[in-house]
N, CA, C and O atoms as a printed pandas DataFrame, in Angstrom:
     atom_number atom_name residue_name chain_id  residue_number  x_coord  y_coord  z_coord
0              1         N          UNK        A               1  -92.929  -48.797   84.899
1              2        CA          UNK        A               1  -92.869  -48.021   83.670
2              3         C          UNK        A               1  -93.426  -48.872   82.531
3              4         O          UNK        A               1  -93.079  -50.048   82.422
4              5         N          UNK        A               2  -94.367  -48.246   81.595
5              6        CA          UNK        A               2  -94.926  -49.120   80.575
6              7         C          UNK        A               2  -94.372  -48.878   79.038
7              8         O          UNK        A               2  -94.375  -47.783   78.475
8              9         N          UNK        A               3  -93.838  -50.273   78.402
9             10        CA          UNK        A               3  -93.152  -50.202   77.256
10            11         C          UNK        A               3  -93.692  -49.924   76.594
11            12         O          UNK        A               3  -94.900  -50.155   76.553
12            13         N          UNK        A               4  -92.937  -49.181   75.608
13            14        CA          UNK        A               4  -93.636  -47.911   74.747
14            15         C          UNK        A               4  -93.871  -48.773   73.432
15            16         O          UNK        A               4  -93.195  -49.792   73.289
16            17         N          UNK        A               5  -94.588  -48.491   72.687
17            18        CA          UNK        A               5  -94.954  -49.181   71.592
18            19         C          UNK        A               5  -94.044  -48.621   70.292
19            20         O          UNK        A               5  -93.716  -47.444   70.140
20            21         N          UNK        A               6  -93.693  -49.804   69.333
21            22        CA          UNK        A               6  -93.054  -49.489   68.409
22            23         C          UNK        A               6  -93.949  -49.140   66.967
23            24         O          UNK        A               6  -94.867  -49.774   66.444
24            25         N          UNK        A               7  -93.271  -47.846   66.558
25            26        CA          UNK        A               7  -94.295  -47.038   65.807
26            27         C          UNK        A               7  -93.715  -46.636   64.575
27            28         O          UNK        A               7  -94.292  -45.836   63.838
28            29         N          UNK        A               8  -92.405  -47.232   64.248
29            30        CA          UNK        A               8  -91.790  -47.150   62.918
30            31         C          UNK        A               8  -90.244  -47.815   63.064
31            32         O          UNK        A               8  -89.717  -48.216   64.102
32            33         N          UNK        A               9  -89.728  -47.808   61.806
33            34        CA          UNK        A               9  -88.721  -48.826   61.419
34            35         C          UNK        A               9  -87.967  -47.858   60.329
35            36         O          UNK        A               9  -88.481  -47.157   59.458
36            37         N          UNK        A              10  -86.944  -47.994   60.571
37            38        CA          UNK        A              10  -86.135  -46.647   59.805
38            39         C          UNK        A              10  -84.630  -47.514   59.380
39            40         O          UNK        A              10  -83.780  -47.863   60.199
40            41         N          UNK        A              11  -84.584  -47.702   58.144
41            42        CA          UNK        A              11  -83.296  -48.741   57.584
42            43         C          UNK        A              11  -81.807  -48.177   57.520
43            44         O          UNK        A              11  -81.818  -47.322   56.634
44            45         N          UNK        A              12  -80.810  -48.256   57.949
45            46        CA          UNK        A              12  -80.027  -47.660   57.616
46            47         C          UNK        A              12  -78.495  -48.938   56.341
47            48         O          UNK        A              12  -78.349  -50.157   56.432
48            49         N          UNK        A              13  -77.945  -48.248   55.660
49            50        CA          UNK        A              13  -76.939  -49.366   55.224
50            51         C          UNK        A              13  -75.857  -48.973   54.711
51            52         O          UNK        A              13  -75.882  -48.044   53.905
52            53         N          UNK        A              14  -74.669  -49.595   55.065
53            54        CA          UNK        A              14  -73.149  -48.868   54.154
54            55         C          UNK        A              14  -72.693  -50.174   53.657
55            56         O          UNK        A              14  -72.788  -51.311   54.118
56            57         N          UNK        A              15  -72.068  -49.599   52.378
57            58        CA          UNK        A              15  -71.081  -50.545   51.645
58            59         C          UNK        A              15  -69.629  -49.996   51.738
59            60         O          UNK        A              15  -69.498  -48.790   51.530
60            61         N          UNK        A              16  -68.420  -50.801   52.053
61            62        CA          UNK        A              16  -66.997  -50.566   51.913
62            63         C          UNK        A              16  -66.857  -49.381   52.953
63            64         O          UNK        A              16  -67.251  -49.375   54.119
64            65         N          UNK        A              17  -66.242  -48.440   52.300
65            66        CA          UNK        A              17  -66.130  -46.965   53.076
66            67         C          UNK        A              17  -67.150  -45.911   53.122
67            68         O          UNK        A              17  -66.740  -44.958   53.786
68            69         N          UNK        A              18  -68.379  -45.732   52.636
69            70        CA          UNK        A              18  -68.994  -44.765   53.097
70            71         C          UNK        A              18  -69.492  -44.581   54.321
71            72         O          UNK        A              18  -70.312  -45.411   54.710
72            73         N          UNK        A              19  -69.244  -43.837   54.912
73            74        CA          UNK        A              19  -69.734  -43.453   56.505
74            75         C          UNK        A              19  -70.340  -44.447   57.015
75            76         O          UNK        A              19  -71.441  -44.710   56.531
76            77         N          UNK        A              20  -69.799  -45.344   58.190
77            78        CA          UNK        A              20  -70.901  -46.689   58.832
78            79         C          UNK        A              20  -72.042  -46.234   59.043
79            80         O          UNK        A              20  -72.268  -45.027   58.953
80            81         N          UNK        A              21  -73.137  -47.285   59.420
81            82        CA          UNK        A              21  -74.310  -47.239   60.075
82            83         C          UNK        A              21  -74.612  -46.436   61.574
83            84         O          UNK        A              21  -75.602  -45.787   61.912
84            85         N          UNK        A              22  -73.551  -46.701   62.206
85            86        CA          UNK        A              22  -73.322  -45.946   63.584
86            87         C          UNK        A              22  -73.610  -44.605   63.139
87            88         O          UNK        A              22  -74.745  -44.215   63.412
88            89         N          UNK        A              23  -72.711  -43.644   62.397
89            90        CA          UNK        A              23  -72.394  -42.284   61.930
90            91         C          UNK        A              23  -74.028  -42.075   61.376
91            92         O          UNK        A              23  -74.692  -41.122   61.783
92            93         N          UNK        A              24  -74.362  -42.682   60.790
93            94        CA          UNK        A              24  -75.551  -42.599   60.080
94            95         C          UNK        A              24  -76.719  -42.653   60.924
95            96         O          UNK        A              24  -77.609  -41.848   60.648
96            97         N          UNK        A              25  -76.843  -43.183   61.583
97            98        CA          UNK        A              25  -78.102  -43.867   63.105
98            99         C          UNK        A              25  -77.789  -42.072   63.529
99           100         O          UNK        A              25  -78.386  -41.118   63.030
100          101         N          UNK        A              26  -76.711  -42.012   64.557
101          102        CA          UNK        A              26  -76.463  -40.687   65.032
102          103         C          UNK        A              26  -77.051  -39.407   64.489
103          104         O          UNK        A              26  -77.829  -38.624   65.032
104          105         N          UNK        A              27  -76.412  -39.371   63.103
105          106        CA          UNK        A              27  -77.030  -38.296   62.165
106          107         C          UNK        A              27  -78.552  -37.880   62.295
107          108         O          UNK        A              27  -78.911  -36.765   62.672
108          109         N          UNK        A              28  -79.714  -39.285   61.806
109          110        CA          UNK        A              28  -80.773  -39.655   62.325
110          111         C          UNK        A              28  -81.118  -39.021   63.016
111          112         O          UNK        A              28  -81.778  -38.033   62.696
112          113         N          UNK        A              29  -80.760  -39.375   64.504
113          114        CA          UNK        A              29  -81.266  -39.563   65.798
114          115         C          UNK        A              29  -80.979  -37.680   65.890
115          116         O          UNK        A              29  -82.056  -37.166   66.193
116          117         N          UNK        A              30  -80.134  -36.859   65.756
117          118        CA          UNK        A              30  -79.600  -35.687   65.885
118          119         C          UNK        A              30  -80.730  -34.731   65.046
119          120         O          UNK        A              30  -80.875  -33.541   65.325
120          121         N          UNK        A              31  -81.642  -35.529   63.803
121          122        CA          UNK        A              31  -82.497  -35.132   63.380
122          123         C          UNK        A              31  -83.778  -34.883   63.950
123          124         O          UNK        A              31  -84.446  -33.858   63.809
124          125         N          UNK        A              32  -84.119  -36.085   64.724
125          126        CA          UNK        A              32  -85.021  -36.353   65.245
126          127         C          UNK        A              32  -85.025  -36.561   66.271
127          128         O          UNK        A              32  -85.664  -37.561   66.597
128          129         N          UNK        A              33  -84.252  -35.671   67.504
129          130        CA          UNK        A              33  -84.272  -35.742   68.395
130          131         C          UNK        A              33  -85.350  -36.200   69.672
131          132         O          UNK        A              33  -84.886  -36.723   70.685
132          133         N          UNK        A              34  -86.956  -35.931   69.510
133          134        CA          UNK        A              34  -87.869  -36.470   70.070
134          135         C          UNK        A              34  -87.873  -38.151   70.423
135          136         O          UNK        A              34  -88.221  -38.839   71.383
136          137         N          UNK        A              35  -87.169  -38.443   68.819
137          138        CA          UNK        A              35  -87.477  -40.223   68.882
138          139         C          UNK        A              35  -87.081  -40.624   70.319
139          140         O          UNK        A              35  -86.627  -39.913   71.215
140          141         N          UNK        A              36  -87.431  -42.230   70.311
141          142        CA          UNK        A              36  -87.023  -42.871   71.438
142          143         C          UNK        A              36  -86.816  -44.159   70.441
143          144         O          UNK        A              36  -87.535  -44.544   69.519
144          145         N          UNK        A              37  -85.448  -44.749   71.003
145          146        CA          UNK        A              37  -85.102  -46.038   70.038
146          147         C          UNK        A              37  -85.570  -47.045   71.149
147          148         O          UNK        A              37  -85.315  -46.971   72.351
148          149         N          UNK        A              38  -86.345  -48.047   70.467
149          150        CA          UNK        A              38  -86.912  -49.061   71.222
150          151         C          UNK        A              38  -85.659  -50.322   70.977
151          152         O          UNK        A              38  -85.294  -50.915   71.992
152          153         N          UNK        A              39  -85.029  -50.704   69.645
153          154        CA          UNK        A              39  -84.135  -51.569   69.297
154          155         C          UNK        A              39  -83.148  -51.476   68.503
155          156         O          UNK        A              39  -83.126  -50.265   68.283
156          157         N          UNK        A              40  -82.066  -52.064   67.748
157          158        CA          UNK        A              40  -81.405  -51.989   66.838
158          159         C          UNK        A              40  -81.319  -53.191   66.030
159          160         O          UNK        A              40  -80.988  -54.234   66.593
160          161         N          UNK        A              41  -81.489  -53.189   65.199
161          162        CA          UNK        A              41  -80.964  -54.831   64.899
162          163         C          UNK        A              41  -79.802  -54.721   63.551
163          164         O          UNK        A              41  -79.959  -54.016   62.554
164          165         N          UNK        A              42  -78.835  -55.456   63.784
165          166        CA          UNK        A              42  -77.718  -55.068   62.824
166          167         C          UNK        A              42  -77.657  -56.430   61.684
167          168         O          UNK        A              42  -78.595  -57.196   61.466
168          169         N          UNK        A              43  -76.988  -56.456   61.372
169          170        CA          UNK        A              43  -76.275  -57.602   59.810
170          171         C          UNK        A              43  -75.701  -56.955   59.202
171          172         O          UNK        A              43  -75.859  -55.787   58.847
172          173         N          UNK        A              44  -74.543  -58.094   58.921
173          174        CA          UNK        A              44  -73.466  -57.912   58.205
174          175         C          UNK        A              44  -73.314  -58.769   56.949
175          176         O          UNK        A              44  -73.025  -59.948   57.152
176          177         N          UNK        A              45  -73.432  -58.449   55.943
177          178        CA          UNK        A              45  -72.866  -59.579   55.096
178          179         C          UNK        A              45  -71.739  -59.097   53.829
179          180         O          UNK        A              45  -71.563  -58.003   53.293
180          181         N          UNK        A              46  -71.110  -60.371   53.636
181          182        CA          UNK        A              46  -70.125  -60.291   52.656
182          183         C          UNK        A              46  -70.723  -60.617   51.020
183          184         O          UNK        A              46  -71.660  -61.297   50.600
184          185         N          UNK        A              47  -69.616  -59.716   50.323
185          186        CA          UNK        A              47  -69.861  -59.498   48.874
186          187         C          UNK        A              47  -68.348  -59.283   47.774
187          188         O          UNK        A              47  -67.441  -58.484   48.009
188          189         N          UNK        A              48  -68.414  -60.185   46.630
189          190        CA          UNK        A              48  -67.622  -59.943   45.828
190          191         C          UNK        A              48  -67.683  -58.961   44.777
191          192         O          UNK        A              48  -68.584  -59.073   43.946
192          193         N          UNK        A              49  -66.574  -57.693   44.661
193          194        CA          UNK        A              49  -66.482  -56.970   43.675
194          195         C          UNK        A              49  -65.070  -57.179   42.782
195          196         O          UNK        A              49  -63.857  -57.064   42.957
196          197         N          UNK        A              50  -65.592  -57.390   42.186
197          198        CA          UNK        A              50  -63.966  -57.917   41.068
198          199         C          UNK        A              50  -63.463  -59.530   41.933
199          200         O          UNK        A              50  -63.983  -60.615   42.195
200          201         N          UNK        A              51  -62.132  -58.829   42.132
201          202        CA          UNK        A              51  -61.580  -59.978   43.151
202          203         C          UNK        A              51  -61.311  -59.769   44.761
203          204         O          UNK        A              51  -61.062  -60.432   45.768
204          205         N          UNK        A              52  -61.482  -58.684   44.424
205          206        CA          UNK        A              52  -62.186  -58.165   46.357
206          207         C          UNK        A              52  -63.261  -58.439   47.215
207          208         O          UNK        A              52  -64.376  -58.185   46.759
208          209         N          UNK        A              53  -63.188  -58.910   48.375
209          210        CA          UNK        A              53  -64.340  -58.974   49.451
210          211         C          UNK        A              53  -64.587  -57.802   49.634
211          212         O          UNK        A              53  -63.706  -56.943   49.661
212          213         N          UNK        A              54  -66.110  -57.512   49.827
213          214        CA          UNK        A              54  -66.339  -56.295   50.871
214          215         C          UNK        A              54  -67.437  -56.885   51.672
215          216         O          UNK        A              54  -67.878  -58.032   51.596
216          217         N          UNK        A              55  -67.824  -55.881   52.481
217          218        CA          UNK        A              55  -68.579  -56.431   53.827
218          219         C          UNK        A              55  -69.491  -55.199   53.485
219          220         O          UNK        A              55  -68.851  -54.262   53.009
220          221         N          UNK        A              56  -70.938  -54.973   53.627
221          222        CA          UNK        A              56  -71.820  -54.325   53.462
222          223         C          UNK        A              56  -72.074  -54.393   55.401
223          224         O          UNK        A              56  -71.547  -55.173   56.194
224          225         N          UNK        A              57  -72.880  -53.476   55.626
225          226        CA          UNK        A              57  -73.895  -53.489   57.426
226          227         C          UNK        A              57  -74.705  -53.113   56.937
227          228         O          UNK        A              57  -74.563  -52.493   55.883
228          229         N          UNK        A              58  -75.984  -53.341   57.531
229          230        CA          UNK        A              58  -77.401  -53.271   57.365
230          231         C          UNK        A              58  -77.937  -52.714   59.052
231          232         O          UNK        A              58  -77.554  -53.433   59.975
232          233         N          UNK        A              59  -78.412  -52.028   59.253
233          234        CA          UNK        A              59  -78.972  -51.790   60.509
234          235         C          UNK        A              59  -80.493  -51.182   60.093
235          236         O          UNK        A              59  -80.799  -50.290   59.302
236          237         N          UNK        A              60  -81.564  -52.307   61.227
237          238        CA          UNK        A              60  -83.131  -51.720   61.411
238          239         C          UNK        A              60  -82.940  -50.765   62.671
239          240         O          UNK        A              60  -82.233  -51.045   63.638
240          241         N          UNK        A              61  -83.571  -49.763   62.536
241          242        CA          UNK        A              61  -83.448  -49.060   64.003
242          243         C          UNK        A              61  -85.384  -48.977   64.369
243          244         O          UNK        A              61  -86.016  -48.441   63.459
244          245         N          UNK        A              62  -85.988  -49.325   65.241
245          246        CA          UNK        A              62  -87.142  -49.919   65.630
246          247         C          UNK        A              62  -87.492  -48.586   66.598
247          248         O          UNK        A              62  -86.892  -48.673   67.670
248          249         N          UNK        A              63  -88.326  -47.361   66.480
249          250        CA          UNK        A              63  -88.570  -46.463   67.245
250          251         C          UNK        A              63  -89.617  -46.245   67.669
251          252         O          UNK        A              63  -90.554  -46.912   67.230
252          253         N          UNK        A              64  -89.942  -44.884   69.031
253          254        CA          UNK        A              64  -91.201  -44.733   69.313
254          255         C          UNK        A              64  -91.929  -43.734   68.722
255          256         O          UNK        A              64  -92.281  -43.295   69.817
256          257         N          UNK        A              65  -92.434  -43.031   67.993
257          258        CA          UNK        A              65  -92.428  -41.559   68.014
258          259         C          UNK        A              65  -93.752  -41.688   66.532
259          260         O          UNK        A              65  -93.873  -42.549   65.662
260          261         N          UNK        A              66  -94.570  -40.385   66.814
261          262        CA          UNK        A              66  -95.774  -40.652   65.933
262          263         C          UNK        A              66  -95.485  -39.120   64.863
263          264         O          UNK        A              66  -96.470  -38.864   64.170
264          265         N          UNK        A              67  -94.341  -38.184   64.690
265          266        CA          UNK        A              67  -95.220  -37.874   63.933
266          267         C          UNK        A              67  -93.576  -37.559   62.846
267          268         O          UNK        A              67  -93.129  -36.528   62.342
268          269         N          UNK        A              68  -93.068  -39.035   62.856
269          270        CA          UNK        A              68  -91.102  -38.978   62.122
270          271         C          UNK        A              68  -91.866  -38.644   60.460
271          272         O          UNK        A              68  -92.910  -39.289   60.556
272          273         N          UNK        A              69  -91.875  -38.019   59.108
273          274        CA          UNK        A              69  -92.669  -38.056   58.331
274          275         C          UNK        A              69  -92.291  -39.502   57.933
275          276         O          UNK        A              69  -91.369  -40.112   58.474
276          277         N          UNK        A              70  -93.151  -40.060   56.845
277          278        CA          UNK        A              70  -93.116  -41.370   56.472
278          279         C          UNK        A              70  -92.060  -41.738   55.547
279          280         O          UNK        A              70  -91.538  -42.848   55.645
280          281         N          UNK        A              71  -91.616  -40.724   54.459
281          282        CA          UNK        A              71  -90.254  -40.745   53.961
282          283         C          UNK        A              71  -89.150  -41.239   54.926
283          284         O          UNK        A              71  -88.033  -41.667   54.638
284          285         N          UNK        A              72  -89.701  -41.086   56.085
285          286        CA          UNK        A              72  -88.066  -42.092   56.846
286          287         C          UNK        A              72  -88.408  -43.525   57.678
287          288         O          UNK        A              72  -87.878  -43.958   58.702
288          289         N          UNK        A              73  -89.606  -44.155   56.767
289          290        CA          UNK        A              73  -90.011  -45.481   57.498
290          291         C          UNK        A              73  -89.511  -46.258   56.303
291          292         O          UNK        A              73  -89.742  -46.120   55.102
292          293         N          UNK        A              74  -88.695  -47.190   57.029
293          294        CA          UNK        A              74  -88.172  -48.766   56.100
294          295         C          UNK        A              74  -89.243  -49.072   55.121
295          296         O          UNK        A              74  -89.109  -49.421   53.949
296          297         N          UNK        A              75  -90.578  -48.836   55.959
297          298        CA          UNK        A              75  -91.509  -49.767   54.240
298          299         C          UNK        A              75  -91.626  -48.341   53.150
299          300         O          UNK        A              75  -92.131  -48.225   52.034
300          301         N          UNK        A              76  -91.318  -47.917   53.538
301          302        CA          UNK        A              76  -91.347  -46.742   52.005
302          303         C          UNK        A              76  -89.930  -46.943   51.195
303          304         O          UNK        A              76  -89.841  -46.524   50.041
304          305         N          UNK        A              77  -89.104  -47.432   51.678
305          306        CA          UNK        A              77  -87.433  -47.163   51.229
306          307         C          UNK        A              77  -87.137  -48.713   50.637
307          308         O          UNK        A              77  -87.519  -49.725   51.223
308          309         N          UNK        A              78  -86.454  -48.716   49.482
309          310        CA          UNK        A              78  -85.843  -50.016   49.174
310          311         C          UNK        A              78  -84.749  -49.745   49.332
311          312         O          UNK        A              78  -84.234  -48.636   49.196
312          313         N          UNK        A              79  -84.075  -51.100   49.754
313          314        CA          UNK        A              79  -82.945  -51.528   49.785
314          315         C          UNK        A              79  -82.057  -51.715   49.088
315          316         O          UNK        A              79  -82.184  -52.822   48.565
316          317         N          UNK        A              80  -81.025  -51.124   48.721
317          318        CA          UNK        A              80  -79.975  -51.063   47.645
318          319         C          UNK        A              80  -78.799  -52.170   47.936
319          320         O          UNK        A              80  -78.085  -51.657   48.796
320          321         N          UNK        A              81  -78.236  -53.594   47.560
321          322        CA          UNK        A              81  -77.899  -54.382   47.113
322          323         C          UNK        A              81  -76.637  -54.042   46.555
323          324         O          UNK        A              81  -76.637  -53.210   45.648
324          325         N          UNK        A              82  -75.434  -54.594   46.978
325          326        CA          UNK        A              82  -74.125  -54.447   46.596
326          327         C          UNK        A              82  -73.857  -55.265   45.381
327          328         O          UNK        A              82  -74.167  -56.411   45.709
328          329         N          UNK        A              83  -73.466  -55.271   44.224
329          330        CA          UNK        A              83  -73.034  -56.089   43.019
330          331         C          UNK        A              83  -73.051  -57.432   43.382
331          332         O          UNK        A              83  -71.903  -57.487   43.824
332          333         N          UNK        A              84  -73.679  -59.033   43.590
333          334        CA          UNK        A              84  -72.994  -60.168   43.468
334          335         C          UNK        A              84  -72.965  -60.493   44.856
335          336         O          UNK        A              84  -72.018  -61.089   45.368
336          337         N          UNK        A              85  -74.150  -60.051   45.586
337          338        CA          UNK        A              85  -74.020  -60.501   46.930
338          339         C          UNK        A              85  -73.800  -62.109   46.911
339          340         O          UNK        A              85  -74.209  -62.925   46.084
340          341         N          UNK        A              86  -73.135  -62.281   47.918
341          342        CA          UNK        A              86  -72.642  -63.826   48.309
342          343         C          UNK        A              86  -72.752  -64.306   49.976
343          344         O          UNK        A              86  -72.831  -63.541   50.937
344          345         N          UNK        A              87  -72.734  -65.564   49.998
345          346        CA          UNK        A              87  -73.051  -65.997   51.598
346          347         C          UNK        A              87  -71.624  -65.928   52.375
347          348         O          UNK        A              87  -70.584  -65.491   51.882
348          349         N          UNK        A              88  -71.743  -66.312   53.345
349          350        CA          UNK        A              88  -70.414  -65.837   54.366
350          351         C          UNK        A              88  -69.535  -67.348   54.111
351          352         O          UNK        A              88  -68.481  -67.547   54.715
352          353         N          UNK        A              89  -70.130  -68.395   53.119
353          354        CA          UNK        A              89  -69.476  -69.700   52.523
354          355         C          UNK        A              89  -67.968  -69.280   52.121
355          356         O          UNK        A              89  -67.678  -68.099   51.930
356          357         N          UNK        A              90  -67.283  -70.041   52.036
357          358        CA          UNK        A              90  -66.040  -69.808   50.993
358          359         C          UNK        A              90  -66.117  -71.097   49.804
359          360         O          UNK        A              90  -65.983  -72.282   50.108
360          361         N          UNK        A              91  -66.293  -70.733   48.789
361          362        CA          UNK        A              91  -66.505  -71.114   47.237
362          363         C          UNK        A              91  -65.113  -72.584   47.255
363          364         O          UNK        A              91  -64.680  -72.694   48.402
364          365         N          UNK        A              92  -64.761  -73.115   46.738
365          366        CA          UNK        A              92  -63.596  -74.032   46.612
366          367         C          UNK        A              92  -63.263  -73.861   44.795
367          368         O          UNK        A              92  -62.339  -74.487   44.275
């Protein structure tokens, strides 16, 4: 069987409680049923709001499919940034 070539990149991301990345990928995929997911690639990182941690996810989803419109490819979409992102360090 010959690996299919990857033909777009589709970003997904949650902060705190809005619906995870999973729920969101699904949604996606339920849209675009034709696709074929070639990969996922996830990240997690932490962020201070006030005096609270939160944890943001980031997921690339890496697909096959030629005709998804371009409104749902990663290089058209910026990335929205939680207040005061910070490294997974703890400060002293």
């Amino acid at each position: 069987m010959s690996q299919k070539e990857v033909t777009g990149i589709v970003e997904f991301h949650s902060f705190g409680d809005d619906g995870g990345v999973g729920y969101q990928i699904d949604q996606w995929l339920q849209q675009y049923p034709h696709v074929t997911v070639i990969d996922t690639k996830y990240q997690v990182v932490s962020y201070q709001e006030g005096n609270t941690i939160k944890f943001a996810t980031f997921a690339l989803v890496l697909f096959h499919e030629t005709n998804v419109p371009e409104v749902n490819r990663a290089t058209t979409q910026k990335m929205q940034l939680p207040p005061r992102m910070t490294g997974t360090g703890r400060r002293g």
